[in-house]
N, C-alpha and C positions, 0 to 999 in steps of 0.2 A: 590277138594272142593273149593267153590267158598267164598271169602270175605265176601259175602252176604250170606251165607250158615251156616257161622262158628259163624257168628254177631247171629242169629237164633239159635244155638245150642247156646250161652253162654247166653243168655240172660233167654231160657229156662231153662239152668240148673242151674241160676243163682234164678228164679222163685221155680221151685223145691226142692231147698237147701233151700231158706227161707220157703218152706212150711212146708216141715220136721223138721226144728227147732222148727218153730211154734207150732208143733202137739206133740213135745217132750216131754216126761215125765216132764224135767225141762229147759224151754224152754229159750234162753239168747234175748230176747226182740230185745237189742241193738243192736246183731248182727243179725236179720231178716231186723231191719230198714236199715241196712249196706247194706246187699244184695238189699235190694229192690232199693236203691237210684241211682243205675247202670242202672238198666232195667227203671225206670219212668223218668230219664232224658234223656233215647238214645231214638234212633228212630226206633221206637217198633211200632207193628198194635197196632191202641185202643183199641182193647178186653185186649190184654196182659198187656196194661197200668194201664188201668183200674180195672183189679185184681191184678196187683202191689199194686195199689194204694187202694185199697181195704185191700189188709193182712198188709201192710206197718199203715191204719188207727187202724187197732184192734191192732198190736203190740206197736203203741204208747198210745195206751188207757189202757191196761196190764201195760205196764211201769208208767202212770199217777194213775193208782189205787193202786201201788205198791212203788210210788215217797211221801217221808217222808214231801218235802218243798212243801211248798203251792205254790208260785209262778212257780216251777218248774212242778206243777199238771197242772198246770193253760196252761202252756205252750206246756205240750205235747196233753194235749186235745184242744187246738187253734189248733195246726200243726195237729190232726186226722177230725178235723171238714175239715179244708180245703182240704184237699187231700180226705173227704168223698163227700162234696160240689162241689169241686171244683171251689170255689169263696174264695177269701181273704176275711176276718172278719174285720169289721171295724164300728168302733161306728158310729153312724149316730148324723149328724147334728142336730137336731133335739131335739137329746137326752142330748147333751150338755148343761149345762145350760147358758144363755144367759145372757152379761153383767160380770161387774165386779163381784167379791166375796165379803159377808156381812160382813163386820168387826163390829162385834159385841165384847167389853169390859167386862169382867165379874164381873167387878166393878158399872159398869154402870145399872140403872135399865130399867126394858124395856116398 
């Protein structure tokens, strides 16, 4: 069995273990995003990436509907958008407001 053969079988069985957690009765999120982070960073065909990257977005959106802190909801639904996108999220220019901030005094009338 070839280097390249055996890379193919772990990657697949690596794919297969996160789906069966997935599908689990009581399924551990964490460790699907675990399995998957192996097969979406090696060098894998795009089909196989891209349904990593696919169960790896639903498993951190299951954990953001299930995540108590806000911030932390926040976060694993940025990391599901982009690995669904496949583009980094970034505020636009645009959107920022321009200039300095209004210091307004609450003593002061307006």
């Amino acid at each position: 069995m070839t280097d390249r053969s055996r890379g193919r079988l772990r990657w697949r069985g690596l794919l297969a273990a996160a789906q069966r957690e997935y599908d689990a009765p009581a399924p551990h999120y964490d460790k699907v995003i675990e399995l998957l982070d192996e097969v979406v960073g090696a060098a894998v065909p795009r089909a196989a990436r891209r349904s990593a990257q696919a169960l790896q977005a639903l498993a951190l959106t299951q954990l953001a509907y299930s995540a108590d802190y806000g911030p932390l909801r926040t976060v694993y639904l940025t990391a599901a958008r982009e690995l669904s996108t496949g583009t980094l999220t970034a505020r636009r220019a645009s959107a920022a407001p321009s200039g300095p901030p209004a210091h307004r005094s609450a003593c002061r009338p307006r």
